[in-house]
C-alpha positions in Angstrom: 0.0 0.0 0.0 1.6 3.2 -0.7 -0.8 6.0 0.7 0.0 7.5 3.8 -1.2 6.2 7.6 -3.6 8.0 9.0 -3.6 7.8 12.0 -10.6 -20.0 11.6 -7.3 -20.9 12.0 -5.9 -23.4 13.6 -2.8 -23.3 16.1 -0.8 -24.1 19.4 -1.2 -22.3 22.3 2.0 -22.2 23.8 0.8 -20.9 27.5 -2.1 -21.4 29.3 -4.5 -18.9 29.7 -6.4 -18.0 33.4 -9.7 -17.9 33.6 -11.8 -14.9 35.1 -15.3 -14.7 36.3 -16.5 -11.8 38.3 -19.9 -12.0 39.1 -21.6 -8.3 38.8 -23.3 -7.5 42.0 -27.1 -5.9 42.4 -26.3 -2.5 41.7 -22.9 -2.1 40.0 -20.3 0.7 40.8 -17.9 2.9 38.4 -15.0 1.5 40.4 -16.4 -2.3 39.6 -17.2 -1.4 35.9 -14.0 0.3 35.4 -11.9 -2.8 37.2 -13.6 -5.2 35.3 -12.8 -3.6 32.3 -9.1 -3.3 33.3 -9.0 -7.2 33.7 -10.6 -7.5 30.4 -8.1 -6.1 28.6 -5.7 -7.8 30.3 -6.8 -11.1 29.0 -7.0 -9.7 25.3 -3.8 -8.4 25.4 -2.8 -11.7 27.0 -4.6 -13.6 24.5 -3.1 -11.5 21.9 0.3 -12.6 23.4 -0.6 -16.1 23.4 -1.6 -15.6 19.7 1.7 -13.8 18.3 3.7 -16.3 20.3 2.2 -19.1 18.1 2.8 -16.9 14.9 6.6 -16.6 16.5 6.4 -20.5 16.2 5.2 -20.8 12.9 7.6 -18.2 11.4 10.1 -20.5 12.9 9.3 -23.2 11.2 8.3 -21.8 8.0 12.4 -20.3 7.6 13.9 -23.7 9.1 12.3 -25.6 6.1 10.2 -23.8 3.6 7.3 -25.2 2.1 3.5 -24.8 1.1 2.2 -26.2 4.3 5.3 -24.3 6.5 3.9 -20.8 4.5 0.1 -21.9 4.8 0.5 -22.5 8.7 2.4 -19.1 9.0 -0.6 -17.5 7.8 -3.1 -18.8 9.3 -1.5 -18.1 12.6 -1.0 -14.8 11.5 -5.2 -14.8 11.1 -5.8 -16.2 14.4 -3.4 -13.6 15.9 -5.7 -10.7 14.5 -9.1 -11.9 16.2 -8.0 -11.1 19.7 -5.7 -8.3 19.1 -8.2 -6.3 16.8 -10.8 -6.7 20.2 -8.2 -4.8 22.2 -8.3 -1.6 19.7 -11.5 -0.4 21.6 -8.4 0.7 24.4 -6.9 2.6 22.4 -8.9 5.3 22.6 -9.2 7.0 25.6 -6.3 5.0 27.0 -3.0 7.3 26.5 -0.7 4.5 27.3 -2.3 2.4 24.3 -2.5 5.1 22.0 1.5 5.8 22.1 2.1 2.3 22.1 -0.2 0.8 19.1 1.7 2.5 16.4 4.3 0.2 16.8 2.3 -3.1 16.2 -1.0 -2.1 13.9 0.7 0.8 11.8 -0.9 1.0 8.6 -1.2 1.3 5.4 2.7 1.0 4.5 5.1 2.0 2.2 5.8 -1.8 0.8 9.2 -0.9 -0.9 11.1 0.1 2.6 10.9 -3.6 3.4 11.3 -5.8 0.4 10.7 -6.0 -3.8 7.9 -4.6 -5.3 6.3 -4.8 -8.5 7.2 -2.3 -11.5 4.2 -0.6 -10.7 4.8 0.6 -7.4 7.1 3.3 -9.4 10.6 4.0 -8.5 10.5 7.1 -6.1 8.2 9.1 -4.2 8.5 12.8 -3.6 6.9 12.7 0.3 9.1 9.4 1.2 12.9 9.1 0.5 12.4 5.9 1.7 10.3 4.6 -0.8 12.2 2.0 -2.2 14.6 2.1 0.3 14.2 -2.3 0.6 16.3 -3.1 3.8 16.0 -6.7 2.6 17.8 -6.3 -0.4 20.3 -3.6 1.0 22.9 -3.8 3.9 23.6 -0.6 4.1 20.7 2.8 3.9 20.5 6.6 4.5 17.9 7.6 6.6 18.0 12.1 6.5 21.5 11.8 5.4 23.1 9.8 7.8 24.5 6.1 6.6 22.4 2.9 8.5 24.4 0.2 8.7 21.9 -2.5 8.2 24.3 -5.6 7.8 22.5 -7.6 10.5 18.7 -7.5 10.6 17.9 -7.4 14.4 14.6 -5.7 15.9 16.7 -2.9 17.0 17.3 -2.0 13.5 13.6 -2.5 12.8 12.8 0.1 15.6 14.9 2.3 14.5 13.5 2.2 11.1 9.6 2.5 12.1 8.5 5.3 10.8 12.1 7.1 10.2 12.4 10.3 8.9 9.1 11.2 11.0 6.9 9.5 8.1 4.4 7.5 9.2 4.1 5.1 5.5 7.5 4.2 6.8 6.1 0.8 8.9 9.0 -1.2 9.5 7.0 -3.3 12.2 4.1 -4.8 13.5 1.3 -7.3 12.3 1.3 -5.5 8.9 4.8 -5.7 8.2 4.7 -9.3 8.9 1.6 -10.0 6.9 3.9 -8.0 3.8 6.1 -10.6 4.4 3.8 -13.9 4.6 1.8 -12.9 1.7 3.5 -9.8 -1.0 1.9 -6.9 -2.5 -1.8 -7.7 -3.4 -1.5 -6.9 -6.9 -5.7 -8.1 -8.3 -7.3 -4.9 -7.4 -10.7 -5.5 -6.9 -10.0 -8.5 -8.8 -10.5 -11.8 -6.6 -6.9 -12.5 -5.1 -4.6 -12.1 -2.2 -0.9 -11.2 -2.2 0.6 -14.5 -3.3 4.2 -14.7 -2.3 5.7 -17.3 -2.9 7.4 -20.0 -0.2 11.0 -20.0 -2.0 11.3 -16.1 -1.0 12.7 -18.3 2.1 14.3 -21.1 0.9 18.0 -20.1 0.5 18.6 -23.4 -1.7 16.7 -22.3 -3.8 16.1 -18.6 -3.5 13.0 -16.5 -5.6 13.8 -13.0 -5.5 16.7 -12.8 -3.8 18.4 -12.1 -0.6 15.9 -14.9 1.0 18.1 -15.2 4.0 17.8 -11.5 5.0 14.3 -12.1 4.4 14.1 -14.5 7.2 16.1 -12.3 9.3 13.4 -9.5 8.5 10.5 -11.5 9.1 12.2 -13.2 12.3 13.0 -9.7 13.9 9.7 -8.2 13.0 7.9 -11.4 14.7 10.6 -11.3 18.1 9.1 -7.2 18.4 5.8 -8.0 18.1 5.6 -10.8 21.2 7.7 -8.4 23.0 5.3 -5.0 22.6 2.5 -7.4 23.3 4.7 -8.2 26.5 4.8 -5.0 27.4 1.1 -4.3 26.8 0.3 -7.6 29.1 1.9 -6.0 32.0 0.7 -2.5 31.3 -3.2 -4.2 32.1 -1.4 -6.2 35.0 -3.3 -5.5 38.4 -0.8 -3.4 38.9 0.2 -2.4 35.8 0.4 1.6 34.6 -2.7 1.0 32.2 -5.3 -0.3 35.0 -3.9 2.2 37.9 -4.5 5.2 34.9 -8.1 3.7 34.9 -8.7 2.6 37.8 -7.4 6.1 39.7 -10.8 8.1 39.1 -14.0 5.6 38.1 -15.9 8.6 36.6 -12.4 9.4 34.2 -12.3 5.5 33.6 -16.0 5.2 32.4 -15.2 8.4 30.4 -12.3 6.1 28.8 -14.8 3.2 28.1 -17.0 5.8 26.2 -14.3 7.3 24.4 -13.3 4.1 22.8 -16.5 2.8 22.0 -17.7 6.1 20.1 -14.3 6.9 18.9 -13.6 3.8 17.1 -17.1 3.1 15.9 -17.1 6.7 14.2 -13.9 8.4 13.0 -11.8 5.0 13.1 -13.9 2.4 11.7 -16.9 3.7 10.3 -14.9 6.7 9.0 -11.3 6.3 8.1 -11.4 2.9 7.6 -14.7 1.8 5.8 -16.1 5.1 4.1 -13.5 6.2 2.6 -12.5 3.0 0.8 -16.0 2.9 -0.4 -15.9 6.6 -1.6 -12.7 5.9 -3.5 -13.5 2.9 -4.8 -9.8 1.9 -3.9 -8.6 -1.6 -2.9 -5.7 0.0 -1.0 -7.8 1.1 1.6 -8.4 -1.7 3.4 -7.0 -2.7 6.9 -5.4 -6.1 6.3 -4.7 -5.9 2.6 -1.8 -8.2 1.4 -4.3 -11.1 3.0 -7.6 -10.4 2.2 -8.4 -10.8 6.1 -9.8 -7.4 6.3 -13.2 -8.5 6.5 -12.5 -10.5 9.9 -10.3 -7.0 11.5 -13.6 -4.9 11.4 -15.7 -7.5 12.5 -13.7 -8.4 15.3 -13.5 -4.5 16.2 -16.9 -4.0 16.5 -17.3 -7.5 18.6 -14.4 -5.4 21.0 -16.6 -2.4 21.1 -19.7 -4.4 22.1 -17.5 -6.0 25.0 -16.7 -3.0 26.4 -20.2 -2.0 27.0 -21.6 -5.7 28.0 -17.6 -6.5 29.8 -18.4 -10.0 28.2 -15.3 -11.9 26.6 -14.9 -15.0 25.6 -11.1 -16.3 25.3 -9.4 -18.0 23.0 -9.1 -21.2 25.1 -13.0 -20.5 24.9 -13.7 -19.4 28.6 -15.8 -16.7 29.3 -16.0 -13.5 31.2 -18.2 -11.5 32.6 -18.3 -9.1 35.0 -19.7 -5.7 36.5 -20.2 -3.4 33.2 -21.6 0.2 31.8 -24.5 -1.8 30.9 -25.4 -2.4 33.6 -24.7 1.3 34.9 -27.1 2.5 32.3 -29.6 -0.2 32.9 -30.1 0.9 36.2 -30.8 4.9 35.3 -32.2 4.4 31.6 -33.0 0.6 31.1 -34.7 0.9 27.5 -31.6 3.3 26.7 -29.4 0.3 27.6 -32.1 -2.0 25.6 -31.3 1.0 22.7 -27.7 0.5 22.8 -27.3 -3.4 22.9 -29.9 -3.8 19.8 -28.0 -1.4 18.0 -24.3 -2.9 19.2 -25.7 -6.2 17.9 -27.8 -5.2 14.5 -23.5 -3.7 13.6 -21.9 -7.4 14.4 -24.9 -8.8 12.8 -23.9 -6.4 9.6 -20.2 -7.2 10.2 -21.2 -10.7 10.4 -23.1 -10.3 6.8 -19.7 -9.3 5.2 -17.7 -12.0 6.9 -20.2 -14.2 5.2 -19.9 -12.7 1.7 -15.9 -13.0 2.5 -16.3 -16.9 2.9 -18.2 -17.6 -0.3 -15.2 -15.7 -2.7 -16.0 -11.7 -2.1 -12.8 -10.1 -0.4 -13.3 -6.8 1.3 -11.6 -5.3 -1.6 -14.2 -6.4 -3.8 -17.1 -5.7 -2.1 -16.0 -1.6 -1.8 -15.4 -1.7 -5.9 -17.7 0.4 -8.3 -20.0 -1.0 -9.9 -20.5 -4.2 -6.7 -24.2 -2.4 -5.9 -24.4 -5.5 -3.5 -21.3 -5.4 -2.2 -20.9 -1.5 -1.4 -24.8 -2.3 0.0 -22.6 -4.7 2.3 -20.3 -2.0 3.3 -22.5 0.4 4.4 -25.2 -1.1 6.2 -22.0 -1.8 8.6 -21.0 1.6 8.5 -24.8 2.8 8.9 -24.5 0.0 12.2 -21.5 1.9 13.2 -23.0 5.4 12.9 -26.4 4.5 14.6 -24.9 3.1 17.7 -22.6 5.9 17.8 -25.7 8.7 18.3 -26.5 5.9 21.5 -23.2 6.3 22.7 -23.9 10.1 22.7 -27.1 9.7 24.2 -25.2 7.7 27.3 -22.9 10.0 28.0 -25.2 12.5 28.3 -27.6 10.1 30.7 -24.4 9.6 32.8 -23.7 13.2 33.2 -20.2 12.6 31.8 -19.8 16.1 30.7 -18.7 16.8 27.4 -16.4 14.1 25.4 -14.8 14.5 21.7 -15.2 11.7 19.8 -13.0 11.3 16.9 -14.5 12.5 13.2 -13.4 11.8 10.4 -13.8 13.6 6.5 -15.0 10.7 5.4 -18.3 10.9 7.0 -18.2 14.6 7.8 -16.8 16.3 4.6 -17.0 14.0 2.3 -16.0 16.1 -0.6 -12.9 16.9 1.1 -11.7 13.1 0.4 -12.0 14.3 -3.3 -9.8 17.6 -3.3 
C-alpha cells in the first residue's frame, strides 16, 4: 500500500490462559465497571500474546524448512493472531498509554518498498518518502535524513529504528502488517478476486526466488521477536498493577469516560470513517485494513465485537472461557433501562452487519471487492456496517449524556463529515 497512515485458523497455544469470572453485584459501581474492564483487557492483550507467540512458532518453522504447508501455517497463525488483538483496539482510545504504544504493532497502510521487492508498478520514487524504495532486505547498508544505516544484521533494533524514520508515518517497519507484507506480498488483483501471493522459496536459500531470502528470514524473524515483546509490554501494562489499570482505575468517573471514548471513537472516525467510508468513496482496494491477505473482513468484525465487549464487559477467550463481570450496561440499565435496551440492539444489529460481510468473505468476495464500483451489493454490504456503526454511535452520545459525563470529543473523520474533502 503506498498511501500515507492515517492515523478459523488453527494453532498451538504455547501458554495457558487463566480464567476470570467476576460475578456483577445488584447495583454495580464505576469503580467495579471500570476494574472489570481493566482485567478484560488484560486477557486480550494476553490472549493477543498467546496468539503472536504461536505466529513466533510458525515463522520458525516456515524459515527452518520452507514449504506450502510451513507458508500456509504461518498464515493462518497470523489470522488467528488478528481476532484477539483487533478486540483490544477499543483501548486505544481514551487510554493514553495504548494510543502511544499501538503504532508500533498495527501501523498502517505502509510503504511496501522500505521492506522488500515490489512490483514495477509501485514506481521508483516518491516525492513525500525518500524511503520509498529504500528495501532493507535487499540492501545492507541505507541513509535515513542523510546519515549512513548500517543495516548488515537485521535485528529488531534495527527495525525500531527504522519505524516510521524520517518522522513518516508510510515508513512501517514493524508490526502485524509488516509481517503480513512478508507472509503474503503486494496484493496486486485490485478488486479482482486474489490475495498477495508470495511465494514459499522467497525463504528457501537453496533455492532462493527473489533474492536475498536469507535477509528475508532475518526480517520477518526480527519483526515477529518485536511483536511478542510489545504485546509483553502491553500484558503488563493491564497487570493489576500495571500503569494502564492504575491510569483507569485512579478516578471511576475518568475510567468510564475512557470506556466511552473508545466505543464512540472507534465506531465513528476509526472504523466507520477512516477505515470503511473512505475505501467505499474511493473505490480503492488499498484502503483496506489487512490488505496483502484479504483478512480485512474479519479485523472490522472483530472491532466491533471489541466495542460491544466494552459496553456488556463479556469476553470470551481463546481457550474459549468466558467472562463477565460488572459493566456500563449495567450502569445505564439501572438509570435508563430501554436506553441500555437501545444501545445493545444497535451494538448487535452492527456485528450482525459485520457478520453479513464475513459471510460474503467466505463464499469468494474479499473486502476489496465488495467496496469496488460498480459491486451495488457489495458496497450495500459495506455500508449497512458503516450505517450499524454510525447508529450506535448517536447511542453512545445519548449515554454520555444520561451519565452526566460532561462533554467528550469523539474522533471525526472527513470521510463521514466532509465528504467532498476526500475528493480535493
Amino acid at each position: 500500500m503506498i498511501r500515507k497512515t492515517l492515523m478459523g485458523a488453527t494453532f498451538a497455544l504455547l501458554a495457558a490462559s487463566t480464567a476470570y469470572s467476576i460475578t456483577p453485584a445488584a447495583a454495580a459501581e464505576p469503580a467495579a465497571v471500570v476494574a472489570h474492564y481493566a482485567d478484560l483487557a488484560h486477557a486480550k492483550y494476553d490472549d493477543s500474546l498467546t496468539t503472536a507467540k504461536a505466529l513466533d512458532a510458525a515463522i520458525d518453522a516456515l524459515i527452518a524448512q520452507p514449504s506450502e504447508d510451513t507458508l500456509k501455517a504461518a498464515r493462518e497463525a497470523w489470522i488467528a493472531a488478528r481476532v484477539p488483538y483487533q478486540q483490544t483496539e477499543v483501548y486505544r482510545f481514551g487510554n493514553p498509554i495504548v494510543d502511544e504504544w499501538e503504532g508500533r504493532v498495527n501501523a498502517w497502510p505502509l510503504d511496501e518498498g522500505l521492506i522488500d521487492y515490489v512490483d514495477p508498478a509501485y514506481g521508483t520514487e516518491s516525492d513525500s518518502n525518500a524511503l520509498y524504495v529504500a528495501n532493507v532486505i535487499a540492501n545492507p547498508k541505507l541513509s535515513v535524513n542523510g546519515q549512513e544505516i548500517d543495516a548488515t544484521s537485521i535485528t529488531p533494533d534495527l527495525l525500531r529504528s527504522l519505524h516510521e524514520a524520517g518522522e513518516i508515518e508510510a515508513n512501517v517497519a514493524t508490526g502485524y502488517h509488516a509481517i503480513e507484507f512478508l507472509l503474503w506480498g503486494q496484493d496486486l488483483n485490485g478488486t479482482d478476486a486474489g490475495a498477495g501471493n508470495r511465494p514459499y522459496a522467497d525463504y528457501d536459500t537453496a533455492n532462493c526466488t527473489n533474492g536475498h531470502c536469507e535477509r528475508r528470514a532475518e526480517y520477518l524473524k526480527a519483526a515477529s521477536a518485536l511483536l511478542v515483546s510489545d504485546l509483553e509490554e502491553m500484558v503488563a501494562a493491564w497487570a493489576a498493577d500495571g500503569e494502564a489499570t492504575k491510569a483507569v482505575t485512579a478516578d471511576p468517573q475518568a475510567g468510564i469516560r475512557s470506556i466511552l471514548t473508545g466505543m464512540g471513537s472507534l465506531s465513528y472516525g476509526e472504523l466507520a470513517g477512516e477505515r470503511m467510508k473512505l475505501g467505499l468513496l474511493l473505490h480503492d482496494p488499498e484502503e483496506e485494513h489487512d490488505c496483502f491477505s484479504d483478512n480485512t473482513h474479519a479485523s472490522h468484525l472483530n472491532d466491533a465485537i471489541g466495542i460491544e465487549s466494552a459496553y456488556t464487559g463479556e469476553y470470551t477467550r481463546v481457550d474459549g472461557t468466558t467472562m463477565t463481570g460488572p459493566s456500563l450496561s449495567d450502569l445505564v440499565a439501572e438509570k435508563d433501562a430501554a436506553l441500555d435496551s437501545e444501545i445493545k440492539g444497535k451494538l448487535n444489529t452492527t456485528v450482525a452487519a459485520m457478520n453479513a460481510m464475513a459471510d460474503r468473505a467466505k463464499g469468494g468476495e474479499a473486502y476489496d471487492q465488495m467496496i469496488g464500483e460498480g459491486n451495488a451489493e457489495g458496497n450495500a454490504a459495506v455500508q449497512a456496517a458503516i450505517d450499524g456503526l454510525i447508529d450506535q454511535t448517536r447511542s453512545i452520545e445519548r449515554v454520555i449524556a444520561s451519565l452526566d459525563l460532561g462533554a467528550i470529543a469523539l474522533e471525526g473523520s472527513d470521510s463521514l463529515d466532509n465528504p467532498d474533502a476526500v475528493f480535493q
